[in-house]
C-alpha positions as a Python dict, from the first residue, in 0.01 Angstrom:
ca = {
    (1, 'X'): (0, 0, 0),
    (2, 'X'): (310, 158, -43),
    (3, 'X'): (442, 454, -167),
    (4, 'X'): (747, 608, -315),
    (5, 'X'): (894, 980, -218),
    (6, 'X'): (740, 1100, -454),
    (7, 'X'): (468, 1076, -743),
    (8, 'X'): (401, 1293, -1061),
    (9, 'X'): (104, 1374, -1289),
    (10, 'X'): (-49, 1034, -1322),
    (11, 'X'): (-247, 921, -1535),
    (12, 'X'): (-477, 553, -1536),
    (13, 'X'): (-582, 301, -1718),
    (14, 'X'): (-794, 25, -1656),
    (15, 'X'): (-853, -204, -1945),
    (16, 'X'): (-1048, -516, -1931),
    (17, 'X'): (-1133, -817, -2152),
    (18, 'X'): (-1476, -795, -2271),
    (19, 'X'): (-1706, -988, -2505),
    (20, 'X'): (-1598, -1411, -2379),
    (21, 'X'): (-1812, -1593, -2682),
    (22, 'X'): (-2113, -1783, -2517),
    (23, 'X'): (-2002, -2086, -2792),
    (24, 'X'): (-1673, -2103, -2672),
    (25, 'X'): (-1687, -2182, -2277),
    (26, 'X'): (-1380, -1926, -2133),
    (27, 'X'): (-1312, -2063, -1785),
    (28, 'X'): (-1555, -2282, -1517),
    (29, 'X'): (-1682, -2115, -1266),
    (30, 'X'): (-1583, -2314, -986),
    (31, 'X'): (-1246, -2217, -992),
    (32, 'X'): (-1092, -1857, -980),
    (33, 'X'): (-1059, -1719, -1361),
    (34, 'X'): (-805, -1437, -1409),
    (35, 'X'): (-950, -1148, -1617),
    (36, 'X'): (-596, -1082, -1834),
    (37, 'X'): (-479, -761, -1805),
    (38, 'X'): (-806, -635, -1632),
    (39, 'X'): (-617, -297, -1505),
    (40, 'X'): (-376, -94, -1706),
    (41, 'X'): (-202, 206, -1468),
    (42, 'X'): (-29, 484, -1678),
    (43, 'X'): (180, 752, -1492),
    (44, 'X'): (232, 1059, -1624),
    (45, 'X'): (447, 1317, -1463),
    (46, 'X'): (594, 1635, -1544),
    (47, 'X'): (958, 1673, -1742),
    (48, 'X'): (1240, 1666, -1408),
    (49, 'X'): (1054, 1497, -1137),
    (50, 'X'): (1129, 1125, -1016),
    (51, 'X'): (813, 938, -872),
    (52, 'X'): (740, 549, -759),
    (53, 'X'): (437, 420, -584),
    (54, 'X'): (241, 140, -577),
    (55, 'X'): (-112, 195, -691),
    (56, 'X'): (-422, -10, -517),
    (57, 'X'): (-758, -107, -669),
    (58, 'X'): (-1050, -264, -507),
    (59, 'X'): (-1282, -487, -677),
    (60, 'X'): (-1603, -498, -415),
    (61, 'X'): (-1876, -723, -477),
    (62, 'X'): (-2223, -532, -589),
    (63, 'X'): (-2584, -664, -652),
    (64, 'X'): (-2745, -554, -969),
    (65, 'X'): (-3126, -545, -999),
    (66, 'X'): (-3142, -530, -638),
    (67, 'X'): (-3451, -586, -452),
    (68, 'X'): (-3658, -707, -738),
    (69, 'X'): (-3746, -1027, -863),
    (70, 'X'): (-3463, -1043, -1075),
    (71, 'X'): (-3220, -971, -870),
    (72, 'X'): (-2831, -1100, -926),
    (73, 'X'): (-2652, -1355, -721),
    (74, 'X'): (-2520, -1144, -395),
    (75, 'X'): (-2143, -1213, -487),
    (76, 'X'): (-2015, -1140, -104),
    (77, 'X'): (-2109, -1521, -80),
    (78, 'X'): (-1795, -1559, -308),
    (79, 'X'): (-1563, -1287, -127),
    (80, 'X'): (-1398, -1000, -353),
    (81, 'X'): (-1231, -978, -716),
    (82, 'X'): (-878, -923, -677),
    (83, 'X'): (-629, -686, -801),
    (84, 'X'): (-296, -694, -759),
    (85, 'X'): (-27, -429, -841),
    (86, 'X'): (342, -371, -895),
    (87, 'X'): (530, -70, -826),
    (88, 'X'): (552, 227, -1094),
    (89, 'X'): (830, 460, -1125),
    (90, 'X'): (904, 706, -1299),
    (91, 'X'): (1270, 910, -1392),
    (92, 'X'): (1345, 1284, -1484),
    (93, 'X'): (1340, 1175, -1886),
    (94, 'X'): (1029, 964, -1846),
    (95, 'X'): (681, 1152, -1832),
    (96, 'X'): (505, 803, -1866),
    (97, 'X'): (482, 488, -1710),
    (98, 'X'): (263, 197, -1785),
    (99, 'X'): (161, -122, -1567),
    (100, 'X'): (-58, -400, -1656),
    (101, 'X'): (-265, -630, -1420),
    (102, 'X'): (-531, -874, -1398),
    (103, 'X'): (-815, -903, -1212),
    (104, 'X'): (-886, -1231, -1021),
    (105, 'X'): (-1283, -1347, -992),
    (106, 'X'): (-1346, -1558, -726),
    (107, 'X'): (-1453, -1880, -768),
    (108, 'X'): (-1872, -1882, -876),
    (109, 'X'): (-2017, -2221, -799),
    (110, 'X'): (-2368, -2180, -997),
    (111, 'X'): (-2558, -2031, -1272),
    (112, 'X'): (-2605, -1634, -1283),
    (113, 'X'): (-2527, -1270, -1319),
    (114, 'X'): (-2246, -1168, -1084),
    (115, 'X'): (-2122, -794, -1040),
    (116, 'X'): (-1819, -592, -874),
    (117, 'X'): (-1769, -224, -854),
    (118, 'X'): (-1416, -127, -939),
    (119, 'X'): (-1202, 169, -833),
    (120, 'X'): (-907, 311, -740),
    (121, 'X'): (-799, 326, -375),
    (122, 'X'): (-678, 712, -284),
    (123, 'X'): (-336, 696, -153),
    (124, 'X'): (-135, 966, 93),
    (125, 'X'): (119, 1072, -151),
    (126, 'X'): (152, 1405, -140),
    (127, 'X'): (56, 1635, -437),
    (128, 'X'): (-103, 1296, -578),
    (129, 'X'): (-450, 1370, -732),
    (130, 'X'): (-684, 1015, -695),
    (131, 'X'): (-915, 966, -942),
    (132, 'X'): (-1284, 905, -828),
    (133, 'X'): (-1434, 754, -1099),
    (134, 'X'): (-1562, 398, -1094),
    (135, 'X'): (-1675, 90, -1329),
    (136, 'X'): (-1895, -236, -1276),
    (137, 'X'): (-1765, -536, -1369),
    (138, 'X'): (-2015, -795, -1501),
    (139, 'X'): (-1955, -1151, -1542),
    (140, 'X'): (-2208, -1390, -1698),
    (141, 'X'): (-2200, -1774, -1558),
    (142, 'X'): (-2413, -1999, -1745),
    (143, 'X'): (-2515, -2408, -1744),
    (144, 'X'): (-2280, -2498, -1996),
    (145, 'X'): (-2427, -2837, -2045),
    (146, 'X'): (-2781, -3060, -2068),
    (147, 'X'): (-2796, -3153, -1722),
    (148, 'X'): (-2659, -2863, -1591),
    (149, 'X'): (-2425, -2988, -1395),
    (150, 'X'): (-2095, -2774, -1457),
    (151, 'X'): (-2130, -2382, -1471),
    (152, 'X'): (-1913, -2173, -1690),
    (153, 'X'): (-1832, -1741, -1724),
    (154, 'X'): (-2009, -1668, -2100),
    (155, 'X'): (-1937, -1348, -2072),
    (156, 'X'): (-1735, -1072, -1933),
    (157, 'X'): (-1826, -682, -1983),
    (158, 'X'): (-1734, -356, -1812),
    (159, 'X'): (-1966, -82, -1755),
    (160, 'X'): (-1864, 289, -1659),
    (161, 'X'): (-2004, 439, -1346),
    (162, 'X'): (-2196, 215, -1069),
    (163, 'X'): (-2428, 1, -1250),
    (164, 'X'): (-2768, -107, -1060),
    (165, 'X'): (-2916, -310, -1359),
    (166, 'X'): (-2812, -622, -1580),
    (167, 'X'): (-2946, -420, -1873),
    (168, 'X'): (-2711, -130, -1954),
    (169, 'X'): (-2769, 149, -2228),
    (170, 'X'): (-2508, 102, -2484),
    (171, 'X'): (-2330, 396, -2426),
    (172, 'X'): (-2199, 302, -2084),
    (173, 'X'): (-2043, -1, -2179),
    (174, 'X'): (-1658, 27, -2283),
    (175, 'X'): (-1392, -132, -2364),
    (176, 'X'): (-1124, 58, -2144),
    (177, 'X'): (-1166, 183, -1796),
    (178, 'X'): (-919, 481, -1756),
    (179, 'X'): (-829, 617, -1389),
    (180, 'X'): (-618, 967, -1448),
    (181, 'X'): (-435, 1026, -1153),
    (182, 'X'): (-240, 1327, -1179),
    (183, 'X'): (141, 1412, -948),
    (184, 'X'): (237, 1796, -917),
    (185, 'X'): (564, 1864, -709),
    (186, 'X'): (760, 2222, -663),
    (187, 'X'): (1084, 2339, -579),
    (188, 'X'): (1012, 2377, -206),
    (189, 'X'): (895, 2073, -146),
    (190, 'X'): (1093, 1831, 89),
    (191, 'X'): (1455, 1702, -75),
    (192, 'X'): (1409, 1967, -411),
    (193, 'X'): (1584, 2261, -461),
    (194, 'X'): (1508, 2635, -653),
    (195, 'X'): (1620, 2860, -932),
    (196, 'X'): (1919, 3051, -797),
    (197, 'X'): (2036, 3327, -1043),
    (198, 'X'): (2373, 3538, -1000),
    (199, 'X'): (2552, 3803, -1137),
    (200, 'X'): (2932, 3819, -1118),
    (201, 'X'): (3140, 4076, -1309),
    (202, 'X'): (3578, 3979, -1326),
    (203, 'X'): (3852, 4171, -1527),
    (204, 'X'): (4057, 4470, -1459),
    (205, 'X'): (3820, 4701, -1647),
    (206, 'X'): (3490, 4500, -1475),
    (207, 'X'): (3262, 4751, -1255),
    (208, 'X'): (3139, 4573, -980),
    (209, 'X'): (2933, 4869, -889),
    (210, 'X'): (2742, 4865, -1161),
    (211, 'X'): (2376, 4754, -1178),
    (212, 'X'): (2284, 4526, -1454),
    (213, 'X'): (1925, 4425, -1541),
    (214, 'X'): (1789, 4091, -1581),
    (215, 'X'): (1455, 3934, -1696),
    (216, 'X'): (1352, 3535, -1585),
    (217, 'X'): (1042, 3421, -1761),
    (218, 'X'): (868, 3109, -1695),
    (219, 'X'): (643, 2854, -1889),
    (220, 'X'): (404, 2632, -1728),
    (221, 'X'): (376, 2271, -1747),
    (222, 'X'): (129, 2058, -1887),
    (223, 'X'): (43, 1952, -1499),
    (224, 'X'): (-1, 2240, -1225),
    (225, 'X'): (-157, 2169, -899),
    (226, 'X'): (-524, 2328, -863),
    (227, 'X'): (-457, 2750, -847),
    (228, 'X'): (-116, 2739, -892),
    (229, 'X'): (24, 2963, -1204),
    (230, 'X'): (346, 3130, -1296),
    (231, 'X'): (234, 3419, -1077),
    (232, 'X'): (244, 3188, -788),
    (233, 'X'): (643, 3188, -803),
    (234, 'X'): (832, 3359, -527),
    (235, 'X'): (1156, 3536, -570),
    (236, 'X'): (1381, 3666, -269),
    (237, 'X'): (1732, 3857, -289),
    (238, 'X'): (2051, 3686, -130),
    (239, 'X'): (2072, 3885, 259),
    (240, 'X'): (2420, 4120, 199),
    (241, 'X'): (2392, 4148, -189),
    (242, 'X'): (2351, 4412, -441),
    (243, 'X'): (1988, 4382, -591),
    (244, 'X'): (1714, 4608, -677),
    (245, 'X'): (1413, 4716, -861),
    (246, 'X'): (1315, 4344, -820),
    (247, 'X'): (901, 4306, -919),
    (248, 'X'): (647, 4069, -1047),
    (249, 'X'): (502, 4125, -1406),
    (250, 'X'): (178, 4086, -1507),
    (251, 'X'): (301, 3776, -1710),
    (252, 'X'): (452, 3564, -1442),
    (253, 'X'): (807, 3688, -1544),
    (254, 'X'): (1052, 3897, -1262),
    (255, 'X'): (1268, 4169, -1329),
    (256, 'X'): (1553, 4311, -1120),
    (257, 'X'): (1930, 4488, -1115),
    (258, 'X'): (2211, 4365, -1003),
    (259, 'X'): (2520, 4393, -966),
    (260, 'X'): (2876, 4169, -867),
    (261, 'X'): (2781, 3914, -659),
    (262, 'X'): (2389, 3957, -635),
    (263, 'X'): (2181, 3671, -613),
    (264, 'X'): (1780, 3607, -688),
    (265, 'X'): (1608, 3238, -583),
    (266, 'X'): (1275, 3171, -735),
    (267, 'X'): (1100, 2950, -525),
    (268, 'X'): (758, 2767, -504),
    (269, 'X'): (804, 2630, -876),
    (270, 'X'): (620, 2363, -1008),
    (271, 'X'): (899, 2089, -1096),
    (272, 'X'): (880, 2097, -1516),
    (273, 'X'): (808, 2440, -1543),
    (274, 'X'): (1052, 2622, -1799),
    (275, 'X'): (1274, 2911, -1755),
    (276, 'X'): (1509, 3199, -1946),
    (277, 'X'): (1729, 3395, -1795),
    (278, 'X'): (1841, 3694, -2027),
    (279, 'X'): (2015, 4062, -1928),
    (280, 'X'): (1936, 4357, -2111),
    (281, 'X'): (2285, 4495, -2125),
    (282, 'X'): (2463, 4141, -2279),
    (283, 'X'): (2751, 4222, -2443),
    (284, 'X'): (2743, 4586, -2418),
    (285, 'X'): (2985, 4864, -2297),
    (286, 'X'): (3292, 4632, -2402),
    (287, 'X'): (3177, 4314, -2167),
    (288, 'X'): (3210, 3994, -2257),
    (289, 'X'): (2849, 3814, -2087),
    (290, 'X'): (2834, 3464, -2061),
    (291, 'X'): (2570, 3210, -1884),
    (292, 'X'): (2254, 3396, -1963),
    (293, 'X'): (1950, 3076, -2047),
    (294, 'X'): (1840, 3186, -2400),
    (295, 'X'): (1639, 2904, -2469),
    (296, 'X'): (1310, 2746, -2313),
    (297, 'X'): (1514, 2521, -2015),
    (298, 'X'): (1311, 2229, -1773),
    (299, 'X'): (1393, 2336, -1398),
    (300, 'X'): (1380, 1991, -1302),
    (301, 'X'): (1350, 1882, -873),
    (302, 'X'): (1740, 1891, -831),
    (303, 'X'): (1683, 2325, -902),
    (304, 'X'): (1957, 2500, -1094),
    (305, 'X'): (2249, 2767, -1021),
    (306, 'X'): (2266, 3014, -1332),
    (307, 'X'): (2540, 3254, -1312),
    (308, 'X'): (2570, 3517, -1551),
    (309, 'X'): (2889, 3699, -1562),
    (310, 'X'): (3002, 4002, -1753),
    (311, 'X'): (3385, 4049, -1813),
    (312, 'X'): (3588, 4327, -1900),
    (313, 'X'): (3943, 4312, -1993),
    (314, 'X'): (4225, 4624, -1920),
    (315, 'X'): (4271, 4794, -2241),
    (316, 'X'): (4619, 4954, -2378),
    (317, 'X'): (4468, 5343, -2465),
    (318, 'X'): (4651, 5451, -2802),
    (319, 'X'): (4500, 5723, -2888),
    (320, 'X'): (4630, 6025, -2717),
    (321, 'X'): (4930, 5915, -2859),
    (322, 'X'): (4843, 5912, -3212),
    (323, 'X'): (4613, 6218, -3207),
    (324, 'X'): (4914, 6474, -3056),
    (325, 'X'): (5124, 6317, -3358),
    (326, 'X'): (5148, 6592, -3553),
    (327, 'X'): (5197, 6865, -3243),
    (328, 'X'): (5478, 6652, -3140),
    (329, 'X'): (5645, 6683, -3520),
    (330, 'X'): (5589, 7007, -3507),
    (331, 'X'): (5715, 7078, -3150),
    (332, 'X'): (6022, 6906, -3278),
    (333, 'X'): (6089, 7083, -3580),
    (334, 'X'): (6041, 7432, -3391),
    (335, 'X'): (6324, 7313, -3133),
    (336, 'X'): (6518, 7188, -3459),
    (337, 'X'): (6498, 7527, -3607),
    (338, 'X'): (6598, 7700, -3284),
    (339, 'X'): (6909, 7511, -3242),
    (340, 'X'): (6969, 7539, -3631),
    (341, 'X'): (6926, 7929, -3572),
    (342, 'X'): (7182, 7952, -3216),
    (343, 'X'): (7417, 7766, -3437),
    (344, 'X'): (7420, 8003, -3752),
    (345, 'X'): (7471, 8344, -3484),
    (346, 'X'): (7745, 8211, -3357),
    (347, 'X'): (7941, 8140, -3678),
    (348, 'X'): (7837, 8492, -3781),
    (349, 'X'): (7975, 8651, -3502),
    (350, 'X'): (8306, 8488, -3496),
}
């Protein structure tokens, strides 16, 4: 068996070909007979995570009716059903994968009922959750002609759960056998990274002093490993930078100030989980904030850097200027008049 890095929520299918018509004879039994597309794998994974593995089914021969009179052929004479697999992968854009396979029946020399128990073998991949469940498979080989001389399959049927009798209440039989398997990664897992958020504050009028505060909410997935929730998500401040107040709500979401140059990372976060990043003073006090995450965004296994910056350009102040207007007029016209009034003494006094 072998596996891929990774795997994601996974999901199985196992399809088989039922109902062979008695009248028609589908294979003979003395040769191996391919049940088409007997197993059909789907993968499912969450939004941003990457997965391949090759997925392994066993087939194992089972007696029905056993230890009774009417007891089937004991099919280990005739070795195992077979079941043989390709690869699955999935990418960052592709939450589900589908492969299709058949399952080989040995070759079943003479008349009677023959059985096999199939299931999915558990695999090592890590965050990988196996599905236990299990189906008989039930293959019918009759005399096909007067002297009974060549055997043939009449019919092929799957049952759900381990069957001990030929005779099966109707509503165990199906038509598809489905396997969910389901893959869960996070952030701190081996090769992914986490959220990082920043704050940065430029221009000449920028206070880098200044605490701003920020709010990073986060949706679940549709897959979570068992006990994990948004509340499971870790957040630590950069060592040497500028951030406080930083807490937990009750609603998964953090909260914290900071200001030029502070840093958060939010860790242990299920891959596919969504985030916004938002600050409460955007655009205020004359800065220009770019970067915030408005919208509902997939932190995918690669993590993400989201700097928000606030920028404040040096402003010309007119005002003073235009508000002493009319003192500087009239400052003005009062030296005007005193020069007007040394001027008109002086001709008088000549």
């Amino acid at each position: 068996m072998m596996f891929g890095k990774k795997s994601k929520a996974v999901v199985a299918g196992l399809s088989l070909v039922m109902a062979l018509a008695p009248a028609v004879p589908a294979f003979a039994a003395t040769t191996a007979y391919t049940v088409d597309k007997g197993v059909t794998k789907k993968l499912e994974t969450n939004a941003g995570s990457t997965v391949s593995e090759q997925f392994a089914f066993t087939a194992t021969p089972v007696r029905l009716n056993q230890d009774t009179d009417s007891a089937t052929v004991a099919t280990t004479e005739y070795g195992n059903a077979t079941i043989t697999t390709t690869a699955l992968s999935a990418t960052t854009d592709e939450t589900e994968t589908t492969g299709e396979y058949g399952v080989v029946l040995p070759a079943l020399p003479h008349a009677g009922v023959y059985a096999w128990k199939v299931a999915e073998t558990a695999g090592s991949t890590a965050g990988m959750v196996y599905d236990t469940e299990t189906y008989t498979l039930i293959a019918t080989v009759n005399n096909a002609d007067a002297d009974h001389t060549t055997e043939w399959v009449s019919d092929v049927k799957l049952v759900k759960g381990d069957a001990t009798s030929t005779t099966n209440d109707a509503s165990n039989k199906v038509t598809t056998a489905t396997f969910t398997n389901t893959y869960t990664e996070k952030t701190n897992d081996e090769g992914n990274s986490p959220l990082k958020v920043k704050k940065t504050v430029t221009g000449d009028q920028g206070d880098k002093t200044k605490l701003f505060e920020f709010t990073v909410n986060f949706t679940a997935p549709a897959n979570v490993p068992a006990n994990w929730t948004v509340n499971s998500i870790t957040a630590t401040p950069k060592e040497g930078t500028t951030v406080s107040g930083l807490k937990q709500n009750a609603d998964g979401s953090w909260t914290f100030k900071a200001a030029d140059a502070g840093e958060v990372t939010f860790d242990n976060v299920v891959v596919g989980t969504t985030y916004k990043v938002t600050e409460t003073e955007s655009g205020q006090a004359g800065y220009t904030t770019t970067g915030e995450v408005t919208t509902d965004t997939v932190l995918a296994e690669t993590g993400a850097n989201v700097t928000v910056n606030n920028d404040k350009a040096n402003t010309v102040v007119t005002g003073v200027i235009v508000n002493n207007a009319p003192f500087i007029v009239m400052i003005g016209a009062a030296a005007a008049g005193v020069v007007a009034y040394g001027s008109a003494k002086r001709k008088l006094e000549k």
